[in-house]
C-alpha positions, 0 to 999 in steps of 0.5 A, spaced: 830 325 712 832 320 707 837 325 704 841 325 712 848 322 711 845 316 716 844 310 715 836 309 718 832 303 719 824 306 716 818 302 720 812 303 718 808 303 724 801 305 721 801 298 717 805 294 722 803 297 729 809 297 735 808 292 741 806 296 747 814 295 750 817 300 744 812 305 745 814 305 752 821 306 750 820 311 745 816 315 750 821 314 755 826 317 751 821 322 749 820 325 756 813 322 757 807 322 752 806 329 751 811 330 746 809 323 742 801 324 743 797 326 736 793 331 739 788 331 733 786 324 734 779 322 735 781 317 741 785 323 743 781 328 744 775 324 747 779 321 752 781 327 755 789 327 752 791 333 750 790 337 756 792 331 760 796 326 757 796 318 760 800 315 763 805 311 759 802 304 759 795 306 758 798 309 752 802 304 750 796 298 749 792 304 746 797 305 740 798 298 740 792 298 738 791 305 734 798 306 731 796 314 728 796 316 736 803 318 735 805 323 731 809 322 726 815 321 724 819 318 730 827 319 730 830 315 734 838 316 733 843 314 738 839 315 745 835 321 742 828 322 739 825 327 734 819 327 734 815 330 727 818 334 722 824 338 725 830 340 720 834 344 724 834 337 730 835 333 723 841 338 721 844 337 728 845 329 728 
């Protein structure tokens, strides 16, 4: 990613967590919370939320108080999000 011709903003979110809001967002312009769910967390799997992800609030407290719930990396370039690693969305921007 760092070799885009983008000028981008790193946020470290597993050592500074976002605030509920930014998550919201994210998962807003994401679709919902599906795409930006880890589905192989702990916390995921033992609430139910692979097979029935919730609804954004209640995930948005959850991350701000677990940021690995979300998958990594997150892309969020001119009113669009990527979520993971996905060359050919990254060679589309």
């Amino acid at each position: 990613m760092r070799k885009l011709p983008l000028e981008l903003t790193e946020i470290d979110y597993a050592r500074k967590p976002l605030d509920a809001a930014t998550v919201e967002d994210i998962v807003k312009q994401a679709g919902g919370v599906g795409p930006v769910l880890n589905t192989r967390h702990a916390t995921a799997k033992e609430k139910g939320w692979v097979a029935k992800p919730p609804p954004a609030a209640e995930f948005a407290k959850a991350v701000a108080r677990e940021p690995n719930l979300l998958r990594r990396p997150i892309l969020v370039a001119g009113g669009k999000v990527i979520i993971g690693f996905d060359r050919a969305a990254y060679a589309a921007l």
